[in-house]
N, C-alpha and C positions, 0 to 999 in steps of 0.2 A: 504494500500500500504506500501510495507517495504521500510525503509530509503534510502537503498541504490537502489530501483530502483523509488522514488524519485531522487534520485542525479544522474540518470539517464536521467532521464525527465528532470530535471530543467538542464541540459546539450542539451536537444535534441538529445540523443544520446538513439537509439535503434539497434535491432539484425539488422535491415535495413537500420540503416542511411547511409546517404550518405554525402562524405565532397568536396565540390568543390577544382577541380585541373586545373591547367590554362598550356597547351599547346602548343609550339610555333611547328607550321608546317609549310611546302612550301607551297607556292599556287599549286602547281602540284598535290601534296598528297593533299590537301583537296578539291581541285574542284573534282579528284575522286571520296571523300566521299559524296560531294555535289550532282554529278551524281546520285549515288546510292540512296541516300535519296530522290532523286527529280523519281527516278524509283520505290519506293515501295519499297527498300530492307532494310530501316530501317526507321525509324519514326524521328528520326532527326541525329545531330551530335553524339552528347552523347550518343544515342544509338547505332551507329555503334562504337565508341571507349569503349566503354562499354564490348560490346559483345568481339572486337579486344584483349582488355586485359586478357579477361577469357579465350578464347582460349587460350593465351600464358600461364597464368598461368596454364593451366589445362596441356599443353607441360613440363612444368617446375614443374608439381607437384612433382617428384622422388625429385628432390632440396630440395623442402620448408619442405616433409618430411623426407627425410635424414639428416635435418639440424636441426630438431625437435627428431628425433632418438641421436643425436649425442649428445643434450642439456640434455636429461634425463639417457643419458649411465653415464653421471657425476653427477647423481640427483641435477641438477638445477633446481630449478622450472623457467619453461620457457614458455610464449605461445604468440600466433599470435589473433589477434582480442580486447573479452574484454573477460576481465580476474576480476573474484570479489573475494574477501577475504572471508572465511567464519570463522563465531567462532569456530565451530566444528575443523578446518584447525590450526586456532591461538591458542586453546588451547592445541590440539595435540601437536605443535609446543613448545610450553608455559611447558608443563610436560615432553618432552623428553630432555629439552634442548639447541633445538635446531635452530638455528637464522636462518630466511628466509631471498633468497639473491634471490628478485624475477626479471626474465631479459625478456625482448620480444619488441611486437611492436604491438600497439592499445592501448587499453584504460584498464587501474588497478585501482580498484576502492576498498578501503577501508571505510566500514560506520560508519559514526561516534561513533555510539554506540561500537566499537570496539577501540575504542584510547586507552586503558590501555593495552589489549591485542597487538595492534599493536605496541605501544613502547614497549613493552617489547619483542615479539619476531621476529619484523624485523628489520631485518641488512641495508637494502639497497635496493634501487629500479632503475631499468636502464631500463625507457621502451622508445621505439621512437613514441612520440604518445602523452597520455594527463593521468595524475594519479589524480581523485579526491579523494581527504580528507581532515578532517578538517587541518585549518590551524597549528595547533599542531604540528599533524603527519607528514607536508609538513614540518616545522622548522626544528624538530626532523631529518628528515631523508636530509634535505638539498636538497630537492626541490623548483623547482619555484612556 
């Protein structure tokens, strides 16, 4: 198993994890959902708000991609989900130059075997979300 999907696991964080979200609703909207669930039309709560969000998001996909069109017309490195560092990526980076100024939302994961590489060609990290690495790289880059 490679390190960093190690430091995956020992996060419990997979292409399917799931993170608990706590929702305050009316009793009006949720005795609905409850109907519905008590009818067979979905197997419980979470699974009718589950389903509720992807619809919307799948309505709002022109967004999430025009807004990922817009991040690379600036070559930002940018992305939605999990996003992992490769060496081939950092030495690229490391021989042209050039500082990585990585932005998004989900989880950036740097392996530790990569700390010399990573100090030296990343600038900065702005993800809303969770960034494993060693505690170093976390110093270095003024993360929590």
């Amino acid at each position: 198993m490679l390190q960093t999907e190690h430091a995956l696991q020992k996060e419990g964080i997979t292409m399917d994890s799931t993170e608990k979200v706590s929702v305050n609703m009316n009793i009006g909207t949720l005795s609905q959902i409850d109907l519905l669930v008590d009818l067979g039309y979905y197997s419980n709560r979470s699974d009718f708000i589950n389903q509720a969000v992807r619809q919307v998001l799948e309505k709002k996909r022109s967004i999430v991609e025009s807004e990922n069109q817009r991040h690379r017309a600036y070559n930002e490195d940018w992305f939605t989900g999990i996003y992992v560092f490769t060496e081939a990526q950092l030495r690229h980076a490391q021989e042209n130059g050039k500082k990585i100024k990585l932005r998004g939302y989900g989880v950036a994961v740097i392996d530790k075997s990569l700390d010399e590489l990573a100090l030296d060609t990343i600038e900065e990290i702005s993800v809303k979300g969770k960034v494993l690495c060693s505690g170093r790289v976390k110093e270095h880059l003024g993360l929590k």
